[in-house]
C-alpha positions in Angstrom: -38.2 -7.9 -37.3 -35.7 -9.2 -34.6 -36.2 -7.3 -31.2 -32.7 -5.0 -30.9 -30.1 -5.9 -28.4 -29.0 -3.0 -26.0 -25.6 -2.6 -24.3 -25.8 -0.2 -21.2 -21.8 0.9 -21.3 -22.0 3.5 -18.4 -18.4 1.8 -16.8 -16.7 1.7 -20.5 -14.2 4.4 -21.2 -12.3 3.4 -18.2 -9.1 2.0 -17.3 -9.8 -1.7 -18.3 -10.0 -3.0 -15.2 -12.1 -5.8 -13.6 -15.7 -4.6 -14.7 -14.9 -2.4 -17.6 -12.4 -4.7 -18.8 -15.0 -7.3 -18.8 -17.6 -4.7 -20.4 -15.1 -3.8 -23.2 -14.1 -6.8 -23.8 -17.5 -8.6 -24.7 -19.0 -5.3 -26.3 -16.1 -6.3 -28.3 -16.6 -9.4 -29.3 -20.5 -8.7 -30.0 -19.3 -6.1 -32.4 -22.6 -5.3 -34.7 -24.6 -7.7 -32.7 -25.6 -5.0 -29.9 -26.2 -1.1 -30.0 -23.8 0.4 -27.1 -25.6 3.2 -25.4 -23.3 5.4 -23.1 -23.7 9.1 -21.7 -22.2 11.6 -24.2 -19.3 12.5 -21.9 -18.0 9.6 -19.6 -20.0 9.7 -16.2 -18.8 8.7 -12.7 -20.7 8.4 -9.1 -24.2 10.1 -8.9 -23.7 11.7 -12.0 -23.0 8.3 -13.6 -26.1 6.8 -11.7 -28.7 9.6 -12.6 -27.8 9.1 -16.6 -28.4 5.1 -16.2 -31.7 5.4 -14.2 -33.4 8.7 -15.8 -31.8 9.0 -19.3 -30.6 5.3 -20.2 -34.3 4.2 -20.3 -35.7 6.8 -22.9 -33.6 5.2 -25.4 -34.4 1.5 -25.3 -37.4 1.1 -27.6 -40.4 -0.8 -26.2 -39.1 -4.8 -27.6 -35.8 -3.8 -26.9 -33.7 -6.4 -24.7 -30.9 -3.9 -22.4 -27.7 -5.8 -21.4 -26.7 -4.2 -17.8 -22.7 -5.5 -17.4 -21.8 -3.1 -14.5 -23.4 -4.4 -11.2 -26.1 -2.2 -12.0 -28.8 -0.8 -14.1 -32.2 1.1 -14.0 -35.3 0.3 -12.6 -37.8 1.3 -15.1 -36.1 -1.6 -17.5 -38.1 -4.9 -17.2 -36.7 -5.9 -20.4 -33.1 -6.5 -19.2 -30.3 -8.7 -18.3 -27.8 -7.8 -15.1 -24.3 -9.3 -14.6 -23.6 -9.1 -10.7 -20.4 -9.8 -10.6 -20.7 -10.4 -6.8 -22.8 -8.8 -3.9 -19.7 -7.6 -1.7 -21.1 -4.6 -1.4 -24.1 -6.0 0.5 -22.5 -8.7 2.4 -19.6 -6.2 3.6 -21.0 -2.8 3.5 -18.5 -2.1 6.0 -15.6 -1.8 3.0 -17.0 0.8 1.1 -17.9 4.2 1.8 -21.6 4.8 3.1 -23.2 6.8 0.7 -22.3 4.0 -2.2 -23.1 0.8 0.4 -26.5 2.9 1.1 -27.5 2.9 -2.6 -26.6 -0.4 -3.6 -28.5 -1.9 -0.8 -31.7 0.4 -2.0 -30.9 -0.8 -6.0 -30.3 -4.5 -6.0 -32.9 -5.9 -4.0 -35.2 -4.5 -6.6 -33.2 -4.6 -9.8 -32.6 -8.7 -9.0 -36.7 -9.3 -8.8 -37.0 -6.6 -12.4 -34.9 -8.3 -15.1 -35.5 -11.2 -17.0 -32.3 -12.8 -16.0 -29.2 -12.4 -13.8 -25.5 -13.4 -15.1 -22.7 -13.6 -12.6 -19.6 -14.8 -13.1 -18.5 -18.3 -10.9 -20.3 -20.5 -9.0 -19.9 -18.9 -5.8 -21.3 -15.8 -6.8 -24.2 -17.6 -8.2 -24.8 -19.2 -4.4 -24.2 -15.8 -2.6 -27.0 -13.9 -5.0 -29.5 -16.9 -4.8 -29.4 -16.8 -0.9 -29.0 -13.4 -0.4 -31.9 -12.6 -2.9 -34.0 -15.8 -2.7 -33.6 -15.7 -6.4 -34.6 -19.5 -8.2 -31.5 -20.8 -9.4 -32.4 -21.0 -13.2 -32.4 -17.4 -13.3 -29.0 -16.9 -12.3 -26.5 -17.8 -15.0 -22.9 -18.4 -14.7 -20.5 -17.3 -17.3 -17.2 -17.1 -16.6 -14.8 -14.0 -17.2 -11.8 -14.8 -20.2 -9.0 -13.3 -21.1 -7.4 -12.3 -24.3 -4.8 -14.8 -24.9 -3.5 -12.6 -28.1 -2.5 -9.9 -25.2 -2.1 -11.8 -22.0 0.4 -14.6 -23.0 4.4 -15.1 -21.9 6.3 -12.4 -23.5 9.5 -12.6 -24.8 12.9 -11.4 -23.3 13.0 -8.4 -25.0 9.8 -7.1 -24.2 10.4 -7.6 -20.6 13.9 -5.6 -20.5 11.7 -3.0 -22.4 9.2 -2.4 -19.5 11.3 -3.6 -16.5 14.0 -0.5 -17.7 10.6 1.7 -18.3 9.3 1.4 -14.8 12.7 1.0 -13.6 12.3 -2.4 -12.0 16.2 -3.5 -11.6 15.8 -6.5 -9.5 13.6 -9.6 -9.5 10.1 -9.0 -8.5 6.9 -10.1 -7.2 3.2 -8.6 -8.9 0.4 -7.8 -7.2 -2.1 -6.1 -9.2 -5.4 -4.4 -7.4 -6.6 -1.6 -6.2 -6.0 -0.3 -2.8 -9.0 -1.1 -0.9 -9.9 -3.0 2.5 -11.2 -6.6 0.3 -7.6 -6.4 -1.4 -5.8 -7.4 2.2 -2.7 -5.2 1.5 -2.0 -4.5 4.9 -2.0 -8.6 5.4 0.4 -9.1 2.8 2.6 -5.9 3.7 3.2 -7.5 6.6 3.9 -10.7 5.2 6.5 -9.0 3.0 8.7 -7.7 6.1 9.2 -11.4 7.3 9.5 -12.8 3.4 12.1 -10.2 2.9 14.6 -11.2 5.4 15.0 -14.7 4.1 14.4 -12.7 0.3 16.1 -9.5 0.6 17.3 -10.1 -3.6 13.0 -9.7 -4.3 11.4 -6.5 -4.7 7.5 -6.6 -4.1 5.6 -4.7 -6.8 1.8 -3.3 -6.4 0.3 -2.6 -9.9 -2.8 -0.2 -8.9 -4.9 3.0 -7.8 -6.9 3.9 -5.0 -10.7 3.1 -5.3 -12.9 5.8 -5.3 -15.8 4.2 -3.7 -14.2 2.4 -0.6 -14.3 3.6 3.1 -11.3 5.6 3.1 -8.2 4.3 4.8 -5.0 5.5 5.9 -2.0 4.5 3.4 0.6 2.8 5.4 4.0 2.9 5.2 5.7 0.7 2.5 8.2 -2.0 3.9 11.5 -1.9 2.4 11.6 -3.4 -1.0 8.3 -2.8 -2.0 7.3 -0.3 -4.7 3.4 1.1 -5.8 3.4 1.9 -9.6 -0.1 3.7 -10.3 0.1 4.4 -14.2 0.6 1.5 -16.1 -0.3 1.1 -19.0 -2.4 -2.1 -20.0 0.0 -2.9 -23.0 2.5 -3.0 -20.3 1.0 -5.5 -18.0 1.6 -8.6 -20.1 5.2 -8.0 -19.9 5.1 -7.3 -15.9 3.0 -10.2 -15.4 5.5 -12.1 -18.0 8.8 -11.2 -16.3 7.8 -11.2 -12.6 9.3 -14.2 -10.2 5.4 -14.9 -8.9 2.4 -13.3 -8.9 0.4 -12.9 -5.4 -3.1 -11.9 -5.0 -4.6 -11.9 -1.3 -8.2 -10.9 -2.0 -10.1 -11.6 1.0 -13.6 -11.6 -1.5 -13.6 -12.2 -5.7 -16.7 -12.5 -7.2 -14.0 -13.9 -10.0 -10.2 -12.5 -9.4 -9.3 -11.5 -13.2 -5.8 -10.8 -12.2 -4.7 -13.7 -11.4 -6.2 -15.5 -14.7 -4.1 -12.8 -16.5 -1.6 -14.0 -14.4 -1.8 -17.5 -15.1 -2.1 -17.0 -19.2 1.2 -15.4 -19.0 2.7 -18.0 -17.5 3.5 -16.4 -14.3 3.7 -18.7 -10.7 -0.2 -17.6 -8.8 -0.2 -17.7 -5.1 -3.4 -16.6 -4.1 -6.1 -16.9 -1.4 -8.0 -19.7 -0.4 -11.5 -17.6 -0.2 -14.5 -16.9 -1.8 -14.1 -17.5 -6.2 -10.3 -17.9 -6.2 -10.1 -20.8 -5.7 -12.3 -22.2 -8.2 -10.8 -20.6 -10.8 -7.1 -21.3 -9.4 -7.8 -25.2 -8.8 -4.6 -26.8 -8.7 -2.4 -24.5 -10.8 -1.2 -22.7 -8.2 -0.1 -22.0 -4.1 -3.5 -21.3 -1.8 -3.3 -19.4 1.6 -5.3 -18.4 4.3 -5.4 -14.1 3.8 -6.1 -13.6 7.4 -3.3 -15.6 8.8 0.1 -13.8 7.9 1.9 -16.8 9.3 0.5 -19.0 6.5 0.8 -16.6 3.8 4.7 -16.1 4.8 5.1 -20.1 4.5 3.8 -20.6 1.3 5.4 -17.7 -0.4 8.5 -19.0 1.1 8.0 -22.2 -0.2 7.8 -21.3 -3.9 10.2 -18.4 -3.5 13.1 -21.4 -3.3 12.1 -24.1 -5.5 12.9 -23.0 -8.5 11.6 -26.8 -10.5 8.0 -26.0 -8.5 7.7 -22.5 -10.0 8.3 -24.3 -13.3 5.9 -26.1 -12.8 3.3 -23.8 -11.6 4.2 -21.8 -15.2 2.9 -24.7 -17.1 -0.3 -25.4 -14.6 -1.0 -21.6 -15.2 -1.2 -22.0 -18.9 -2.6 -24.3 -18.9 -5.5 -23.8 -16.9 -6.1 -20.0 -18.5 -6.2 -21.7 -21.8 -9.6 -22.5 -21.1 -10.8 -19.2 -20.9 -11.3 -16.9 -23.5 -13.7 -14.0 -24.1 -14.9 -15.5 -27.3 -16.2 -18.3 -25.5 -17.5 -15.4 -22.7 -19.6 -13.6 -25.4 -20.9 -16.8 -27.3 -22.6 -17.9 -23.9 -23.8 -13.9 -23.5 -25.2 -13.5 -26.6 -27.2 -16.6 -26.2 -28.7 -15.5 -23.0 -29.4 -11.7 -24.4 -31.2 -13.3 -27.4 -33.5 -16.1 -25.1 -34.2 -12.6 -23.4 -35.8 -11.0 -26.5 
């Protein structure tokens, strides 16, 4: 009898962002490969937390092999394989709010040194979690993020006019799509904005996003003039507003992986993003690279796409080109391959 494979799907039943996109989207792909276990109502904070360390555990059977996809997963699971996305939590505490910075820096330490092996997502979170944990490197496996290039792919005129009337977007615009907290670098590129817009007062500056709930709290600022927040959109949506925007910019100061901006690219949108941490591994040389802490730099090179029209072209074609190697199929081959050398 082949030892049952275990999905630990506290984070799915949320907006499909980042890790529950990711979570969703290989549970997906598994189909009736793996047994998802999730709390009978959908579970956030401590709450969430309690159910994966006390309850989770009573229902994986002794040879049973538990998939952890969220960052975290319980203690008392030997048996078990963790994707960590990336350990911002530990290396800048100071971004998220104390009592979540507190308990991650009690729980991974000795989650990492429990399971049978770790999956993270690029390269450089692979190097971050092997110093920071003194992990050997064969335990850490990298698997890349995809994307869904039935979903995320250029969409036509007609779909764009559809959304673009729906959320009332009546000039050109420029995406960003995060949530609003300190790693994200909004108040960087806000200010960026008020210079870009003299020289671009035709562009509109669009954030696709919510508030996170676990970040240190900080105080919204006031939104330049032409820049617009849309908080509910809907994910059949986003292919169009990636698909019809003039560029799509994305000033992460720290991405374990930066899934927007391979959405981005697969639909064919011009990336500018910045030069730290993952991005730029997965960006290569299909897009425009900046410095996120220096406004001066991020205003130049947003400039300098912003009036060449043949280079944004261009940067279409890179994009596409560059996503097309990515795909979740490919994502959940490589998983299942590791959750089955677990067993």
């Amino acid at each position: 009898m082949s030892t049952p494979l275990f999905v630990n799907a506290r984070a799915m039943g949320k907006k499909h962002t980042g890790v529950e996109r990711y979570t969703a989207e290989i549970a997906n792909q598994l189909n009736d490969k793996i047994q998802i276990l999730h709390p009978q109502k959908p579970f956030s904070g401590a709450a969430g937390h309690l159910w994966e360390q006390l309850f989770l555990p009573m229902r994986i059977p002794r040879r049973g092999v538990l998939w952890s996809p969220a960052n975290s997963g319980p203690l008392r699971v030997g048996n078990q394989v963790l994707t960590l996305h990336d350990i911002s939590v530990l290396e800048h505490p100071e971004w998220f709010s104390p009592v979540f910075a507190a308990w991650y820096k009690f729980l991974l330490p000795r989650l990492v040194k429990r399971v049978r092996k770790i999956v993270t997502v690029s390269d450089y979170s692979k190097d971050r979690i092997r110093l920071r944990f003194q992990v050997p490197g064969d335990q850490i496996i990298v698997i890349s993020n995809g994307v869904d290039q039935h979903h995320f792919r250029p969409r036509v005129r007609k779909e764009i006019r559809h959304v673009r009337k729906k959320y009332r977007l009546e000039r050109e615009y420029v995406l960003t799509v995060c949530t609003w907290q300190p790693r994200k670098n909004l108040h960087n590129l806000l200010s960026a904005w008020q210079q870009v817009s003299i020289r671009f007062p035709q562009l509109e500056l669009i954030i696709v996003g919510r508030k996170g709930k676990v970040y240190r709290n900080q105080a919204y600022i006031p939104l330049p003039v032409n820049v617009r927040w849309l908080v509910a959109v809907s994910d059949n949506d986003l292919p169009a507003l990636y698909s019809g925007a003039f560029a799509c910019v994305q000033p992460s100061l720290y991405e374990g992986f930066n899934l927007p901006v391979l959405e981005a690219m697969a639909c064919g949108t011009p990336v500018l993003a910045a030069n730290t941490t993952a991005t730029p591994g997965l960006v290569s040389d299909a897009g425009m690279l900046f410095d996120p802490r220096n406004v001066e730099d991020m205003v130049v090179n947003l400039e300098a796409v912003f009036e060449d029209d043949s280079l944004r072209s261009k940067m279409r074609e890179w994009g596409q080109e560059r996503a097309s190697h990515y795909s979740w199929e490919r994502t959940a081959e490589k998983m299942l391959l590791v959750l089955n050398s677990s067993r």
